[in-house]
ROKE-700159 format. One line per field, with one value per residue (C-alpha): x, y, z; residue number from 1. Coordinates in nm, 3 decimals, padded with zeros to 5 digits, m for minus. Example, Ala and Ser with C-alpha at 12.3 -4.5 7.8 and 13.67 -1.06 7.14 Angstrom:
<nodes>
xx <- [01.230;01.367] .
yy <- [m00.450;m00.106] .
zz <- [00.780;00.714] .
pos <- [1;2] .
</nodes>
This chain:
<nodes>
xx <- [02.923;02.693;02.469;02.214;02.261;01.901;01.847;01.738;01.371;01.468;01.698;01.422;01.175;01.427;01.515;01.187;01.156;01.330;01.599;01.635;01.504;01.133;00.827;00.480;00.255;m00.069;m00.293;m00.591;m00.789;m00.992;m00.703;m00.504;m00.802;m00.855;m00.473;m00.532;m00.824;m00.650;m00.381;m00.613;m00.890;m00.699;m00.802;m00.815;m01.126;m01.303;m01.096;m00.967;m01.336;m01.436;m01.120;m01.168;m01.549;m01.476;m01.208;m01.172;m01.512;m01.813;m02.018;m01.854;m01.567;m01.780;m01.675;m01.271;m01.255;m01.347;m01.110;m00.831;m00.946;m00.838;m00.501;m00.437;m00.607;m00.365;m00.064;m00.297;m00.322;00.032;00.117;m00.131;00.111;00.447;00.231;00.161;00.480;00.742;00.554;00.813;00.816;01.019;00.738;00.872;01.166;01.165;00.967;01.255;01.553;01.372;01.351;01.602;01.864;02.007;02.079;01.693;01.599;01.808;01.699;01.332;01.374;01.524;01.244;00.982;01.192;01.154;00.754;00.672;00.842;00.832;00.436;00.401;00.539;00.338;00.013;00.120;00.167;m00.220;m00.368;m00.205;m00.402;m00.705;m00.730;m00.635;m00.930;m01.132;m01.043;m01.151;m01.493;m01.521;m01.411;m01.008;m00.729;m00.399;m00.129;m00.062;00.336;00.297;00.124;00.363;00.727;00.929;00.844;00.501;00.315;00.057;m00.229;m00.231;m00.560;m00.474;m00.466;m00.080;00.111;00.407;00.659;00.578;00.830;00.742;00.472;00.393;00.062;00.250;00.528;00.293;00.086;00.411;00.578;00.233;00.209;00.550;00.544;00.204;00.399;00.703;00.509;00.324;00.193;m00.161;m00.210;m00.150;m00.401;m00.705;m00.620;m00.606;m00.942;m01.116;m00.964;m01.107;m01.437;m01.460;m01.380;m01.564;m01.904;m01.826;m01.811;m02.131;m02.283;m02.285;m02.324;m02.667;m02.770;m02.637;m02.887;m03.190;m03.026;m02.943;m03.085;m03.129;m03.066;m02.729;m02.639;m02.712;m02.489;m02.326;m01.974;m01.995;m01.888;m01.508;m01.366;m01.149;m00.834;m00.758;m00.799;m01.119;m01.442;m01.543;m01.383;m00.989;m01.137;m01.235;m00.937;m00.761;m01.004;m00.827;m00.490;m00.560;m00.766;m00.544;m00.374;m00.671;m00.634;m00.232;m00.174;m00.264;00.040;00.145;m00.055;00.207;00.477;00.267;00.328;00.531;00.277;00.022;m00.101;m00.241;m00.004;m00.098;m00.474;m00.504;m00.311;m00.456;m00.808;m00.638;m00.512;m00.776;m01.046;m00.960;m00.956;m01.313;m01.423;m01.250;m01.390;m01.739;m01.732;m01.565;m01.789;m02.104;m01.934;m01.888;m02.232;m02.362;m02.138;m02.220;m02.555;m02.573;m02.391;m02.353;m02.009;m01.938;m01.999;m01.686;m01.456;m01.247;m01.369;m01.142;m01.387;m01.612;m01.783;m01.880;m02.051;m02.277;m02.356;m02.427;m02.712;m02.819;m02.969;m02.711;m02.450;m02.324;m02.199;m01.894;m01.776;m01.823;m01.649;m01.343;m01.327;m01.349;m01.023;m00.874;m00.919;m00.809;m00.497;m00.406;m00.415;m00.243;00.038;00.012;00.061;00.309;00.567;00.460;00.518;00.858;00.971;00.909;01.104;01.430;01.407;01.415;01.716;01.914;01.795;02.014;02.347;02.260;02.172;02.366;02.225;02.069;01.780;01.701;01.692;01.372;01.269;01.253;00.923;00.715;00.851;00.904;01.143;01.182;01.531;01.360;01.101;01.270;01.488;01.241;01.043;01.293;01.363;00.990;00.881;01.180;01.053;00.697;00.804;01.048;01.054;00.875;00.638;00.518;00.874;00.818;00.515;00.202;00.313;00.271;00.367;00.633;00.788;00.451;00.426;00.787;00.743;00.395;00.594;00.849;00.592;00.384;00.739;00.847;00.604;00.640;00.997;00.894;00.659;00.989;01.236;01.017;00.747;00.658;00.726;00.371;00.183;m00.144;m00.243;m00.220;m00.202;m00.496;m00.426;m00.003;00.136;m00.172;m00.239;00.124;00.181;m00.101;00.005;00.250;00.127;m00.143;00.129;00.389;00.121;00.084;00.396;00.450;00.160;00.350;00.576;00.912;01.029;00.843;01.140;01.361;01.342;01.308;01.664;01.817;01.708;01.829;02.187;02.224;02.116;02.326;02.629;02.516;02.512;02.829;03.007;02.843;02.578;02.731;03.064;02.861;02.552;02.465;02.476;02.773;02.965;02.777;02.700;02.471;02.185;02.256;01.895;01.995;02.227] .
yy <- [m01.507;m01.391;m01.094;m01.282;m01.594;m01.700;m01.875;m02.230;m02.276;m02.529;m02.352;m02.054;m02.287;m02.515;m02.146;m02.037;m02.360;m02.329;m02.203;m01.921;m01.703;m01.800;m01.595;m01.704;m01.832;m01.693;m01.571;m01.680;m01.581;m01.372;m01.173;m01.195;m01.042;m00.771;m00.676;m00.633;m00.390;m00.213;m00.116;m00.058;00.190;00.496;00.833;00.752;00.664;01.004;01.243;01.063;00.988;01.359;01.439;01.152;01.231;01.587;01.599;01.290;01.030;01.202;00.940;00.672;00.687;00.371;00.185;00.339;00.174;m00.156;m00.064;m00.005;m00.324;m00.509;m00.372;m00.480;m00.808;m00.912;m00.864;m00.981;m01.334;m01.360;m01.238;m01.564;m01.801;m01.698;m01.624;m02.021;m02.138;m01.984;m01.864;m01.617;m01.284;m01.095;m01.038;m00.927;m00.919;m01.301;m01.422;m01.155;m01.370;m01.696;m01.621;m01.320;m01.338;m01.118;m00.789;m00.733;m00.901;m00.635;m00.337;m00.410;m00.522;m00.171;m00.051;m00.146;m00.005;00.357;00.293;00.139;00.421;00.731;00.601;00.578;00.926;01.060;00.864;00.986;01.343;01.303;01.124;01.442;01.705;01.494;01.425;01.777;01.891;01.599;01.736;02.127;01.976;01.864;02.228;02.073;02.307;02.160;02.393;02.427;02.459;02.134;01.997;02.091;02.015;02.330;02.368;02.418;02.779;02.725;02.981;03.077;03.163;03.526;03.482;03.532;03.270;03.097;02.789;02.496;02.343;01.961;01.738;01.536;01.341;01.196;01.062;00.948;00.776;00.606;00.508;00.358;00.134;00.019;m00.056;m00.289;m00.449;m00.544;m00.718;m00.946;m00.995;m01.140;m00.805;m00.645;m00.792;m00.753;m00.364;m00.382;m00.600;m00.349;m00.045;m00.226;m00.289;00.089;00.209;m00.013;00.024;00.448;00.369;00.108;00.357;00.654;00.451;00.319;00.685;00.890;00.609;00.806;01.112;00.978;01.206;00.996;01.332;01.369;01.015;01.206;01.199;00.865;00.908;01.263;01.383;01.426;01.729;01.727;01.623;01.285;01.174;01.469;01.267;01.028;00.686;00.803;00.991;00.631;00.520;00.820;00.828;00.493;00.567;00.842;00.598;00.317;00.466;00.368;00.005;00.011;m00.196;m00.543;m00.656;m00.562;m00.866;m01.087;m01.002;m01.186;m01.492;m01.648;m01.580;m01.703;m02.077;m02.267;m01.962;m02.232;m02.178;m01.858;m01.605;m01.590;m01.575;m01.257;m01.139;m01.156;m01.141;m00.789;m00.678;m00.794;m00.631;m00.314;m00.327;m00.393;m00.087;00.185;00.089;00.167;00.456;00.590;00.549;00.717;01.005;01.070;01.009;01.266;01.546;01.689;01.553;01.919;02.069;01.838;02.092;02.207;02.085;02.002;01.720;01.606;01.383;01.661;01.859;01.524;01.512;01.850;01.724;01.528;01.611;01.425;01.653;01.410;01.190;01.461;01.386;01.011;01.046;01.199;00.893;00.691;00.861;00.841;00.490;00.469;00.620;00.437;00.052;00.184;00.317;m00.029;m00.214;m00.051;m00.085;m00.431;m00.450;m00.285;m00.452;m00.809;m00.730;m00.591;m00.924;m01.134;m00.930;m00.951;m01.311;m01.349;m01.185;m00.823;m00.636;m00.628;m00.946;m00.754;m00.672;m01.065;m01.103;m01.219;m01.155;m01.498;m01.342;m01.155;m01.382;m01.045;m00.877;m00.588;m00.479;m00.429;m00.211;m00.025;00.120;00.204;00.325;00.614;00.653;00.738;00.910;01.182;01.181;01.244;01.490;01.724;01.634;01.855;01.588;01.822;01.736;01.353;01.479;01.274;00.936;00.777;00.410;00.358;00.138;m00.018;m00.056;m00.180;m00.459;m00.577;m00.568;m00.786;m01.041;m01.051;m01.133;m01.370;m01.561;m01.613;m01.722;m01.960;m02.138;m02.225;m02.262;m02.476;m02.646;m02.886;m02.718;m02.807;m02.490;m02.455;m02.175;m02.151;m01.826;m01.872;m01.830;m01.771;m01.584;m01.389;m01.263;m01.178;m00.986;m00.777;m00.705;m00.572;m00.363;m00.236;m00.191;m00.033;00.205;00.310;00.382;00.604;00.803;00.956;01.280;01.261;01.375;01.032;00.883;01.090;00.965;00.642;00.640;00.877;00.617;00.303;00.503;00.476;00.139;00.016;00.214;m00.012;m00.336;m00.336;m00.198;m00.441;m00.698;m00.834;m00.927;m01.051;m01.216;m01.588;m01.701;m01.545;m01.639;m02.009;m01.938;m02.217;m02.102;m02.303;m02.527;m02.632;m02.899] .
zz <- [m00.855;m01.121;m01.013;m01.164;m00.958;m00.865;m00.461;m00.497;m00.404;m00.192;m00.006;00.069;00.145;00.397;00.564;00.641;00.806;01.122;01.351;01.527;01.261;01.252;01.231;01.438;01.220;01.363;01.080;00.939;00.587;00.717;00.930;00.571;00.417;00.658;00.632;00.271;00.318;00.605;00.361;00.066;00.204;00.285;00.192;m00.196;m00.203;m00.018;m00.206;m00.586;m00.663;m00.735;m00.883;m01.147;m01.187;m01.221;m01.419;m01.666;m01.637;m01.495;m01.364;m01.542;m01.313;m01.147;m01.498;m01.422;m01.119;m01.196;m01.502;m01.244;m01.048;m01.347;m01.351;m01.001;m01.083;m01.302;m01.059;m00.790;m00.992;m01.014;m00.638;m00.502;m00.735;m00.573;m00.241;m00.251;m00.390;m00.173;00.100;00.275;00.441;00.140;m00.089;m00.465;m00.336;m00.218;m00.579;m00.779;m00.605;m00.704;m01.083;m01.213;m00.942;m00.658;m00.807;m00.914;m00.597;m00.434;m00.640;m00.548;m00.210;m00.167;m00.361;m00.145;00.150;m00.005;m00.104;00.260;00.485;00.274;00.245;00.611;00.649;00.420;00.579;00.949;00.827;00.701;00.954;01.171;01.001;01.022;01.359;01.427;01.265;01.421;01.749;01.666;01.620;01.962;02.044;02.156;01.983;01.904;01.905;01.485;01.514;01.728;01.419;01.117;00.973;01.043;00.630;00.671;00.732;00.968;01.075;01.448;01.631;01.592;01.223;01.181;00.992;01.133;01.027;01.239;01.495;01.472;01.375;01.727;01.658;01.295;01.601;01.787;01.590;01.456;01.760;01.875;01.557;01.592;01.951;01.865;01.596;01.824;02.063;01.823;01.459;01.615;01.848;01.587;01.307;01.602;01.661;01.258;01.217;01.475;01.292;00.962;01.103;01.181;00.848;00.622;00.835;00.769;00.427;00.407;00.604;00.323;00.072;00.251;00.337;00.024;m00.192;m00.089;m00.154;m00.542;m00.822;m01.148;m01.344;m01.221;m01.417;m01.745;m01.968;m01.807;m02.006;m02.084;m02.436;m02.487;m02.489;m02.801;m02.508;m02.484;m02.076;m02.080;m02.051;m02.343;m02.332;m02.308;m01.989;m01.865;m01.923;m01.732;m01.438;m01.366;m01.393;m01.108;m00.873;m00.916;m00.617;m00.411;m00.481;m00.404;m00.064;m00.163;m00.248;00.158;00.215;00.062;00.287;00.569;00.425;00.675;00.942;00.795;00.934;00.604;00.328;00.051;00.087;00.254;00.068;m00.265;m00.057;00.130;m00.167;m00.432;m00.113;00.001;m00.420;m00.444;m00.149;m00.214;m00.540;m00.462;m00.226;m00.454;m00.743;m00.496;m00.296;m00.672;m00.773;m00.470;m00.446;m00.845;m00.808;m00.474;m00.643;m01.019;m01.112;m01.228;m00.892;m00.819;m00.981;m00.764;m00.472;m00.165;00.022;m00.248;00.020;00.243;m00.071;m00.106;00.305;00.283;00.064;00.332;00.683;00.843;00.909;01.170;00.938;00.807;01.155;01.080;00.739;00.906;01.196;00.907;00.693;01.029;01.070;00.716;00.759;01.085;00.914;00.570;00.858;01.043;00.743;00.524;00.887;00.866;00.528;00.597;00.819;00.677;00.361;00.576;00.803;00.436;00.319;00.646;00.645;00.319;00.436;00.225;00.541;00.879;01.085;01.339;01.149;01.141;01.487;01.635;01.998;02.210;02.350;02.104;01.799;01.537;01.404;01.667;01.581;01.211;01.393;01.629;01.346;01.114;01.407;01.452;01.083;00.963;01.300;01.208;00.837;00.977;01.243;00.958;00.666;00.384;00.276;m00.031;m00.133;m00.134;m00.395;m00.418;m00.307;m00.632;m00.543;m00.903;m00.673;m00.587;m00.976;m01.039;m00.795;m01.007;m01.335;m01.193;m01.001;m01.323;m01.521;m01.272;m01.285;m01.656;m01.588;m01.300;m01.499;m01.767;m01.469;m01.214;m01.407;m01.151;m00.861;m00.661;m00.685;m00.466;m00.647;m01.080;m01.228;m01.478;m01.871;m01.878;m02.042;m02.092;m01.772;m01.652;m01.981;m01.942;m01.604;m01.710;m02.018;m01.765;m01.518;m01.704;m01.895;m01.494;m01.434;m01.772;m01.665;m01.360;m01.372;m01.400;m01.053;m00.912;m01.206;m01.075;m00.716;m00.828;m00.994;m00.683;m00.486;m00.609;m00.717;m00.330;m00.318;m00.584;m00.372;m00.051;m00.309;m00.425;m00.133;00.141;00.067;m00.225;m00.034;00.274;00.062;00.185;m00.199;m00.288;00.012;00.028;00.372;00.461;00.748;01.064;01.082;00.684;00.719] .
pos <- [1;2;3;4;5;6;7;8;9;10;11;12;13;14;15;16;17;18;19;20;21;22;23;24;25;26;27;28;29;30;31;32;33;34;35;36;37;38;39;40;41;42;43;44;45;46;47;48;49;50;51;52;53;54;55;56;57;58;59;60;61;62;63;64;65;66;67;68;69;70;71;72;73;74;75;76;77;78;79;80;81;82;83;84;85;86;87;88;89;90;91;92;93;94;95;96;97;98;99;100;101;102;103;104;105;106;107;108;109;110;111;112;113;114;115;116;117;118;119;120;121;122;123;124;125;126;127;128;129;130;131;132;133;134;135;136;137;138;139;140;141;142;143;144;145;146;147;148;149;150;151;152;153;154;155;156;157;158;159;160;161;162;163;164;165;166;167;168;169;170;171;172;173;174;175;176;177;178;179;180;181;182;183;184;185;186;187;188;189;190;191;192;193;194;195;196;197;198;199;200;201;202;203;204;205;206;207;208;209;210;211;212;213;214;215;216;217;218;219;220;221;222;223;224;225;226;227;228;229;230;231;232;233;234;235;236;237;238;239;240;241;242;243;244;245;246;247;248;249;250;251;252;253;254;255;256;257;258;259;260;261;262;263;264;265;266;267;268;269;270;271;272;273;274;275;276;277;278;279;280;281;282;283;284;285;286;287;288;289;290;291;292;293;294;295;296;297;298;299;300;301;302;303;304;305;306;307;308;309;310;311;312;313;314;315;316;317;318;319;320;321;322;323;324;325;326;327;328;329;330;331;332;333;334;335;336;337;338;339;340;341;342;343;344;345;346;347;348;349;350;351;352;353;354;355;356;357;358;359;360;361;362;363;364;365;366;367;368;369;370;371;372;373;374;375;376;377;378;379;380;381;382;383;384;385;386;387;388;389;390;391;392;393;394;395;396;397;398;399;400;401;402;403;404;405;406;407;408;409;410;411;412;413;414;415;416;417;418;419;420;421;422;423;424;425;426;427;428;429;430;431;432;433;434;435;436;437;438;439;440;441;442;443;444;445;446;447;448;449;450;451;452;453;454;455;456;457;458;459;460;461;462;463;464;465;466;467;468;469;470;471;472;473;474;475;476;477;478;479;480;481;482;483;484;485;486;487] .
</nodes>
């Protein structure tokens, strides 16, 4: 069999359909939509937006993040295509199998395995040190080695510096989310609707209060002059400001892997797709605005909570306290969904014969895939608990970024391959759009250092290793296994 052998859309569509490997389809638009924000609003937004206004766009890093919106436009265009075409758990790794065979659908399935639990590691190891610190305020100490990888030098309350033993709360907070998604996808989008709710009202809530705080003055010069450095200030600074707040709009694309539990996936996903981009959108341009307008973009420099410098402005001190429930709440859904994510795209591959079966099985009761959960459930709670996340370096989703390219691409080839496969949802203007996804996407992905390359290629060495060794010998296509509710 060719490595490039694509999987019949038929035959996706007829497997999704029924047997004993079927997800519950329980979720609405506006559950779709709040998934997408849950995994969007992390901690981006409170700490990137004085870094960019600081150090690249002044307060024309409002203009970079619709700029950046764009970007993820583009992808998010082609996502709600393939989202309403073949509307399956496996995400880019489904839509890659579909148009440029197995062995990219493999490569990016793995992909996305890396992004999803070294991102929830990273998230739990965060959310940690925040509610750590959320705790001291009520006057509750945490034991610091209790709170650190046995990498980390923490401070003890005699002032003496010590290597920490294990990070607990990043376990916790991980074996709790995983334990909500094993007993049901709908449980799971209320906690994650109510976690939404929480964040997005902290948000609404500074932008509402910081407005009468806004000195016009500080909006002078708007796009401050360039510095002679290309990416410092001017235009180019616009430009850069965006490719370092992107990562606040990554998590969108987590939305897609719900597919198969969504009720109506033909109308609903593009609305939970390009929904929870046009509300993000609408309040980082405004959080922006505020925070610039609040505070001198220069006093930015350096500064390790730009959004506490602005409430200190204020005489609401109470609302630092609010900020930090609302990073915390932040944090919590990115966790939820990324698992979910991760999990959905490891049922697809096991669905297909590339990974063992047992990650396909479904619980008669709770109707997921708990097998899925439990093992990444240990997996990520032991990267949260020891690993050296420094190591891991800023999370910068290339995979995230990979998987656009290919969606954008695919879609290009889809529209050749299958043009008159019924699609609910048209990309508009192809090939426009999906090539300057790409461009966009790809001029991303060139902006990161090369130890995020580096791990990229590490990582997929091993996957190719587990390719040609296992799934290609037991792969469903290859072998012309036939799933037992397709006859």
């Amino acid at each position: 069999m060719s490595l490039f052998a694509t999987k019949p859309l038929s035959r996706i569509i007829a497997e999704s359909e029924g047997g004993s490997h079927t997800l519950k389809r329980t979720l609405g638009a506006s559950n779709l939509v709040a998934l997408g924000i849950g995994a969007i609003i992390g901690a981006g937004l409170f700490s990137l937006t004085g870094v960019a206004a600081a150090n690249h766009a002044g307060p024309a890093v409002v203009l970079s993040f619709l700029v950046a919106a764009l970007g993820c436009a583009f992808a998010g265009l082609c996502y709600s295509e393939f989202a309403t075409m073949i509307p399956i758990a496996g995400s880019a790794y489904t839509y890659a199998y579909a148009t440029m065979g197995e062995f990219l659908a493999w490569i990016i399935g793995w992909d996305l395995v890396l992004e999803y639990a070294v991102g929830a590691a990273t998230v739990s190891v965060s959310w940690s040190a925040y509610v750590v610190s959320f705790l001291r305020d009520f006057g509750i100490a945490f034991p610091p080695q209790l709170a650190a990888s046995p990498w980390a030098l923490v401070t003890m309350a005699d002032g003496s510096t010590a290597h920490g033993i294990v990070n607990l709360p990043a376990v916790f907070v991980i074996c709790m989310i995983s334990l909500l998604l094993m007993t049901g996808i709908q449980e799971s989008a209320r906690v994650n609707a109510v976690i939404v709710v929480i964040k997005v009202v902290v948000v609404l809530v500074f932008i509402v209060v910081g407005w009468g705080y806004i000195n016009q003055d500080n909006y002078t010069p708007f796009i401050p002059e360039n510095t002679g450095t290309f990416g410092q200030f001017g235009l180019s600074g616009v430009v850069r400001a965006a490719g370092v707040i992107f990562f606040a709009y990554i998590g969108f694309d987590a939305v897609s892997t719900a597919a198969q539990e969504a009720k109506r996936p033909q109308r609903d996903m593009p609305i939970g797709i390009i929904g929870s981009l046009v509300v993000c959108t609408v309040l980082y341009v405004l959080f922006a605005h505020v925070l610039t307008g609040m505070v001198n973009y220069t006093d930015f420099k350096g500064a390790a909570a730009p959004v506490a410098l602005a409430i200190d402005r204020t005489p609401y001190l109470w609302l630092n306290k609010a900020v930090k429930l609302g990073i915390i709440c932040g944090f919590t859904s990115v966790i939820l969904v990324m698992l979910l994510g991760q999990s959905r795209v490891f049922f697809s591959m096991s669905r297909d014969g590339l990974l063992p079966k047992i990650f396909s099985e479904i619980h008669p009761r709770w109707l997921t895939p708990y097998r899925s959960n439990l093992l990444f459930m240990v997996f990520v709670s032991l990267f949260g608990a020891f690993a050296p996340i420094e190591v891991v370096g800023e999370m910068t989703s290339i995979g995230t970024l990979f998987a656009f390219v290919l969606v954008c691409g695919g879609i290009i080839v889809m529209r050749r391959t299958h043009p008159d496969h019924p699609r609910p949802f048209k990309t508009p203007l192809v090939p426009l759009v999906p090539i300057l996804g790409i461009l966009v996407n790809f001029a991303l992905m060139f902006g990161l250092g090369w130890t995020n390359w580096l791990r990229l290629f590490v990582w997929l060495a091993i996957g190719m290793v587990i390719y040609f060794a296992y799934s290609r010998k037991h792969s469903n296509l290859a072998t012309n296994k036939v799933m037992p509710h397709e006859h």
